[in-house]
N, C-alpha and C positions, 0 to 999 in steps of 0.2 A: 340946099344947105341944112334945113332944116329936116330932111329925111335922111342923110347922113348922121346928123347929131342923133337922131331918135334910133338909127341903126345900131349906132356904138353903146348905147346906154342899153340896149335891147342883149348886149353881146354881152356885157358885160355886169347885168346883172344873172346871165348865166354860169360866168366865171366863178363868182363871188363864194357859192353855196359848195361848189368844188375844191377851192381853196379851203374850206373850213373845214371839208371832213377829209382834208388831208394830212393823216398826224403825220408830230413834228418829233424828230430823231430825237433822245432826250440818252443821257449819259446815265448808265448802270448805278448807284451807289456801291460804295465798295463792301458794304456788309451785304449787297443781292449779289454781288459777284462773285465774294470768297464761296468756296464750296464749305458746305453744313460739317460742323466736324463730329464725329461720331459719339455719341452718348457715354459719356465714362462707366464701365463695369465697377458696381459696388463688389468691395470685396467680400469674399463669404464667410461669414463670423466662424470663428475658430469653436472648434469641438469642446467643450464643456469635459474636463477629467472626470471619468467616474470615480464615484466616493467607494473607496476599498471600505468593504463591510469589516466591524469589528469583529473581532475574532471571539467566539465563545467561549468566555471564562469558567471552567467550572465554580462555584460554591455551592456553600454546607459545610457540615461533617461529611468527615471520609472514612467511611465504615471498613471498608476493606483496601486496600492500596494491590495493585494487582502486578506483577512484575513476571514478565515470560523469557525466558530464555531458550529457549528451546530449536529456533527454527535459523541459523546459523550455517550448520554443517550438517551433513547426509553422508552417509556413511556407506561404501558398496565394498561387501567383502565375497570373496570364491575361497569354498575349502573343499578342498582333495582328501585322500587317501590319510597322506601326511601332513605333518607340520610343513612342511618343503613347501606343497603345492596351495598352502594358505596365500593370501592375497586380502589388502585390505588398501582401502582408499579414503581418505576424505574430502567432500565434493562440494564445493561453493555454492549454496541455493538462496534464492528468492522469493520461497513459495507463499508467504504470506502465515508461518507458521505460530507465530506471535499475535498475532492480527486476530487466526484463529482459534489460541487461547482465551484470549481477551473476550471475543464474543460468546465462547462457550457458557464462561465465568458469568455472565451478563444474563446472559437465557436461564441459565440455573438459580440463579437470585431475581427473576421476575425482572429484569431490567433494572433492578433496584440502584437510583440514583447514586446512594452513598458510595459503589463502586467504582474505582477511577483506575485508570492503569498508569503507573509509575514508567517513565521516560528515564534513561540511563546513558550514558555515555560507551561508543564501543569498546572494547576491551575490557570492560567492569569487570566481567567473571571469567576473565582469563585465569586467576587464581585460583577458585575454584576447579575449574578443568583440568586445569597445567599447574597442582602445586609442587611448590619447591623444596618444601619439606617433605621429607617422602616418611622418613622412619620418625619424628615429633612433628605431629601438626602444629602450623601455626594457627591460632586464631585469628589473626587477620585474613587467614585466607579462603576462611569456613565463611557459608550464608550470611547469618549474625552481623560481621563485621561488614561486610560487604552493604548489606541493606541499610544500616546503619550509615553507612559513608555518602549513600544515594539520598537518603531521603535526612537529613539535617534539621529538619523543623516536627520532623516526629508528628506529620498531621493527619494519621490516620489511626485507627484503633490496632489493626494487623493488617499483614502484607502477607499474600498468599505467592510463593515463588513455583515458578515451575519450570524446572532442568531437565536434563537429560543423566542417564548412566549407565553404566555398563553389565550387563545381566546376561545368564547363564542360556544358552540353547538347551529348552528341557532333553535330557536321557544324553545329554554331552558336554565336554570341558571347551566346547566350545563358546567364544565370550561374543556378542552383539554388543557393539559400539552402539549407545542411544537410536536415532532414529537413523532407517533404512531400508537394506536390501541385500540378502544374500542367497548367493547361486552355491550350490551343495551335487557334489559325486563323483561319479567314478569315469575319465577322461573328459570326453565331448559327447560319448554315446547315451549313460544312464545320470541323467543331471532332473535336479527340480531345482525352482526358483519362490522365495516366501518374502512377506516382507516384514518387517519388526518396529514396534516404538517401544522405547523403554520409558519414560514420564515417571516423572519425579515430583511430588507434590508437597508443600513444606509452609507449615505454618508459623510466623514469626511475629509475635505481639511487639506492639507499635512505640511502646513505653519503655519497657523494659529491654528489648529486643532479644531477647531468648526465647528459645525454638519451642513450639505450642507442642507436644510430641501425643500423636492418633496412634498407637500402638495398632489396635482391633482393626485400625476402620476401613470397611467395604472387606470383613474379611469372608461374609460369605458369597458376598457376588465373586470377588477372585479365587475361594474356592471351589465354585459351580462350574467357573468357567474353565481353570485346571482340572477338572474331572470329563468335562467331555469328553465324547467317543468319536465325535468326530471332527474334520479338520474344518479349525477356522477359517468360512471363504472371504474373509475380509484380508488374509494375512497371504492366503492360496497367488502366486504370481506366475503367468505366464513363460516360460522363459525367453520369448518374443520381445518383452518388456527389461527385461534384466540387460542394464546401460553398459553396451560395451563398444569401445574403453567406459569406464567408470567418469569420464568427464563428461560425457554425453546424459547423464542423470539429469542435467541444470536446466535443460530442454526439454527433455523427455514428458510432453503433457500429460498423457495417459498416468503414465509412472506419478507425476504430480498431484494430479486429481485422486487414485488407489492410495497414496498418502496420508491427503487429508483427510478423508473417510477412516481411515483407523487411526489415525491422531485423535478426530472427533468422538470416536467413540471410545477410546481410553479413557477422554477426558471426560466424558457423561456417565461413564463408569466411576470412576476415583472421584467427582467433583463432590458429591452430596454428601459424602461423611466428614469433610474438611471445611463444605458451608454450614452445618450445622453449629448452632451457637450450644456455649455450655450450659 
């Protein structure tokens, strides 16, 4: 009996040490069992408006007030034999002809600050161009009245205008509409092509507004340059280049750039007797 008892106690303190490292099923909590939720995406901070740069205001005195009118219309005329086979057009451009007043004016006075260029509304100098009085001029519809009506606060000393107008083909009655391009001769066989600026320069005191009038002035460089022998190659045109139809000018780069190079240099001709002060 007593080796039975000792047997069960021998068994069973083998049991014992088994039972204890046998883990015991234990229930999830339910925050280990929910799945992890995904991290919230911070939203990404909104772009910051850029600050619009102030716009540069001129001040000072305004020495000169600069107003161009020039660069508008282009003109392509073909003349024949006769009056019959004349042909003239005027052509809608973009060329930057005003743009390249403005900076001539600017080079020629040193960059000189005082110089500003007056801003106008379109149609201003339709009057001008297209007046309606044909036989009594109006005065409202001469320079004078017109700069007068643009510039209202009178803030510059004088305004130097530059238009266009209508001038003679040397050694014929033939007329050049301001600036352009004319094809000249005899059918499609013996034809030349040149090109023309006419520029117009006009001084109008700021006060008063009546016309500064330069009788003499630049009058030996234009007449140096009407006494040459030979032909001017800035005015010389291909007839490659001669816009035909005449709507095809507005395009025409070549034709654009031959342009402004004798624009340029009419205007560095005529500028220095008209900046000069009294």
């Amino acid at each position: 009996m007593f080796r039975f008892a000792a047997s069960v106690l021998v068994l069973l303190s083998f049991l014992a040490p088994a039972t204890a490292q046998t883990p015991s099923a234990t229930t999830a909590s339910p925050a280990a069992a929910a799945p992890a939720k995904p991290a919230a995406k911070k939203a990404a901070p909104k772009a910051k408006p850029v600050a619009k740069q102030p716009v540069a205001i001129e001040s000072g005195p305004c020495r000169l007030g600069v107003i161009s009118v020039i660069g508008e219309r282009y003109s392509v005329q073909k003349f024949g034999l006769t009056i019959f086979e004349n042909e003239e057009t005027e052509v809608s451009i973009d060329w930057g002809l005003d743009d390249l007043v403005f900076a001539r004016v600017k080079a020629a006075t040193g960059g000189d600050p005082g110089v500003r260029r007056i801003a106008y509304p379109k149609g201003t100098f339709e009057p001008f161009y297209n007046p309606k009085s044909r036989f009594i001029p109006d005065p409202n519809e001469r320079l004078p009245a017109i700069v007068r009506g643009i510039t209202p606060n009178g803030s510059c000393d004088r305004y130097l205008v530059a238009t266009t107008y209508k001038g003679e083909l040397p050694g014929t009655r033939l007329m050049l509409n301001g600036i352009g391009t004319f094809n000249q001769g005899l059918g499609n066989l013996i034809r030349h092509s040149h090109l023309f600026a006419n520029i117009s320069i006009n001084l109008i005191d700021g006060r008063s507004y009546e016309e500064i009038k330069r009788p003499f002035v630049n009058f030996s460089a234009n007449f140096a340059a009407s006494m040459r022998l030979t032909e001017d190659p800035l005015t010389k045109l291909d007839n490659s280049l001669f816009p035909d139809p005449p709507a095809a000018a507005s395009a025409n780069a070549a034709l654009r750039e031959r342009t402004r190079t004798l624009v340029a240099d009419r205007l560095d001709r005529g500028l220095p007797g008209y900046l000069k002060e009294d």
